[in-house]
Phi, psi and omega in degrees: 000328214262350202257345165301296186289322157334304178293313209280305207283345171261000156280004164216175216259153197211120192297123168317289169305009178299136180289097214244130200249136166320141175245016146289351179306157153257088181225142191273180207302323179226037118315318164313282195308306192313303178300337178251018166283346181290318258237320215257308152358292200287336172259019158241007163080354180280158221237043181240135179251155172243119179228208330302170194281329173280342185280337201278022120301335186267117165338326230250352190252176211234154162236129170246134225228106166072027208019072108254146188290140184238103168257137171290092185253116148287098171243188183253131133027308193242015219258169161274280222231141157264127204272160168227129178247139194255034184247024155266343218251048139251329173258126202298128178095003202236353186310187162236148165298329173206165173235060196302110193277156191216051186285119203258134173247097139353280181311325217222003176027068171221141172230135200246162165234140193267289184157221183223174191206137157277150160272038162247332164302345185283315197289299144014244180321300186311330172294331181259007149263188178215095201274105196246325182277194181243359151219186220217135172304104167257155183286138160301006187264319197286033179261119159217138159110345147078169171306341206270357186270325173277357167259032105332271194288332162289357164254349193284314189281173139276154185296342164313291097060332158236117194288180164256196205240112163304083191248352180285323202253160184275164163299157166322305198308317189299315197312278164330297182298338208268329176296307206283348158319304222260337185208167206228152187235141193277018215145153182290337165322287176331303195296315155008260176330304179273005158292336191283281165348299182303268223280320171102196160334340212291318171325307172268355198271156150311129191254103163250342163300329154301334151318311185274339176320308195286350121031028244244155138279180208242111187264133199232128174241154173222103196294138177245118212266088204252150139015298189242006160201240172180109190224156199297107159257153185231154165227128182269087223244094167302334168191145005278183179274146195245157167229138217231108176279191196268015160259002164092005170278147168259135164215190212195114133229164209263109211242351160249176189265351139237081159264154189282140180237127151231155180221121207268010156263153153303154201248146151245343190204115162258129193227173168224106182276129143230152185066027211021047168286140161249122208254332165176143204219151174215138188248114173318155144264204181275323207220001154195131209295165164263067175290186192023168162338138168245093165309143171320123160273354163256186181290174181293148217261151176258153183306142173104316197314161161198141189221157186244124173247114167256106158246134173244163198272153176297126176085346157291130158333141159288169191075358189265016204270165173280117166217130192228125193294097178290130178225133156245161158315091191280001153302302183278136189318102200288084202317140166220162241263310209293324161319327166257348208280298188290322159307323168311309167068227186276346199296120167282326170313291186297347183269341168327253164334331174253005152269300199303318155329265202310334128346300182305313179244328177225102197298323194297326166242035143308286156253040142305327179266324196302281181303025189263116184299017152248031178264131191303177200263113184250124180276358150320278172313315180298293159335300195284336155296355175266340191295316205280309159318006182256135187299328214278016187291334161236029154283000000 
């Protein structure tokens, strides 16, 4: 059997990140699937559980992870395109939140996750069809990002931060026409006032997502150097900033006094030198990866100060690493951070406006505030951190 599958397992490519299952279980297909997000918990050391226990047998039903709701799309190995069924997301409260793809090889019991879609990317796509069934063909490509982008986003975010997906209630806009229909308003106030009322915040919030649009990472290679060959690793490093002098050193410099350092890829290793010190460092394991933000982890840094930031890229070698020189100004004044942190106090409009400021002019602390584990629970703030986890931002 097993010299069957072997033949069979070589017409198509079966993905370094594949999950691989005993293959004496007797399990259906998403039986499969389940054991092997469990299989990926456990050998990543997270602290999650999946429920509910009657539902993660059933096809028909969402699983919930980190209390977001998750619907399951299954296809085969060779398949293009993935059906989606749209009837929980027709009854108001019952859509999903995300959409994990799962191409499962039966036989040979491996399961790849192709990746994930939120449901305003589902909505996304669903606006330029023209959706008469309860469910909808997608090519598998609009899936990214693999399993590590959805336990990304169920630990960076709050479940607010993502809606579930809604094919029942109107849009705002229907919503707008159909009122103006019905009443003719007597001034641009009147209209003002009831858009605010109609529309919420949307109207007033600050655009910092648009702020955060403008953005770009910084993709930085590196040869990563093994035993039989050398092949091109990158780190996609949103902050701090890098500048490539004409001697071919990176340095950063640095204007608050706790920046946040992300790399919109996993890390195998970060460390922070000074004096040629190593003052603190941290290492994947074999099984989990380094991701999302790192708030600074010493103390705050003084005017003069200068630390060396190493990063090596997922799956790079040692001796393969990035280092790059945090310089600060020693005239000048460092913005700090715990300082404004405390001006802010709780108001989310103001920490709004002052990362969209603090953007505008110095990003690293801009999101110094975005990531700061005293920022108030925003559904705003949330948003712009699911903009910013997406990787493919330096493909």
């Amino acid at each position: 059997m097993s010299d069957f599958i072997d033949d069979e397992l070589e017409a198509f490519h079966i993905p370094e990140e594949a999950i691989i299952l005993d293959e004496k279980l007797n399990l259906s297909v998403r039986e499969m699937v389940i054991l092997a997000i469990e299989k990926y918990i456990k050998e990543t050391n997270l602290n999650l559980k999946l429920g509910p226990a009657l539902a993660l047998t059933d096809p028909s039903r969402s699983i919930i992870l980190n209390k977001f709701d998750i619907q399951i799309i299954t296809s085969e190995f060779v398949a293009d395109e993935v059906k989606v069924s749209l009837k929980n997301s027709k009854i108001e409260g019952k859509g999903p939140q995300l959409l994990l793809s799962a191409q499962v090889e039966e036989d040979a019991k491996i399961v790849y996750f192709k990746g994930v879609l939120t449901s305003e990317e589902l909505k996304e796509i669903i606006n330029k069809k023209d959706i008469k069934k309860d469910e909808l063909n997608i090519s598998l490509n609009s899936f990214y990002g693999g399993i590590d982008r959805l336990f990304r986003l169920v630990r960076l975010l709050n479940t607010d931060a993502i809606p579930r997906l809604n094919l029942v209630s109107k849009s705002n806009s229907e919503i707008w026409d159909n009122f103006k229909r019905q009443i003719k308003f007597a001034s641009g106030i009147a209209i003002a006032a009831i858009s605010t009322v109609l529309l919420g915040p949307e109207l007033l919030r600050p655009k910092l997502i648009g702020s955060i649009a403008t953005l770009t990472p910084q993709l930085i290679e590196v040869n990563s150097f093994t035993r039989s060959s050398s092949e091109k690793k990158s780190i996609c490093l949103l902050t701090p900033t890098v500048v490539r002098g004409e001697d071919n050193i990176l340095s950063a410099e640095i204007k608050v006094d706790k920046p946040t350092i992300y790399s919109l890829k996993p890390l195998n290793e970060v460390k922070l030198i000074k004096d040629d010190k190593i003052l603190w460092r941290k290492i994947a394991s074999s099984s989990k990866k380094i991701e999302g933000p790192i708030n600074w982890p010493l103390d705050a840094i003084k005017r003069g100060d200068q630390f060396k930031l190493s990063l090596r890229a997922d799956g790079a070698s040692l001796g393969s690493e990035v280092n790059i020189n945090l310089i600060t100004d020693s005239k000048e004044k460092l913005n700090e951070l715990d300082e404004i942190v405390s001006k802010l106090g709780d108001s989310k409009n103001s920490w709004i406006k002052s990362i969209n400021k603090n953007i505008k002019i110095d990003k690293d602390t801009g999101l110094a505030l975005l990531f700061s584990d005293k920022a108030p629970v925003s559904r705003e703030l949330q948003r712009v951190k699911l903009d910013i986890s997406k990787e493919d931002k330096c493909d």
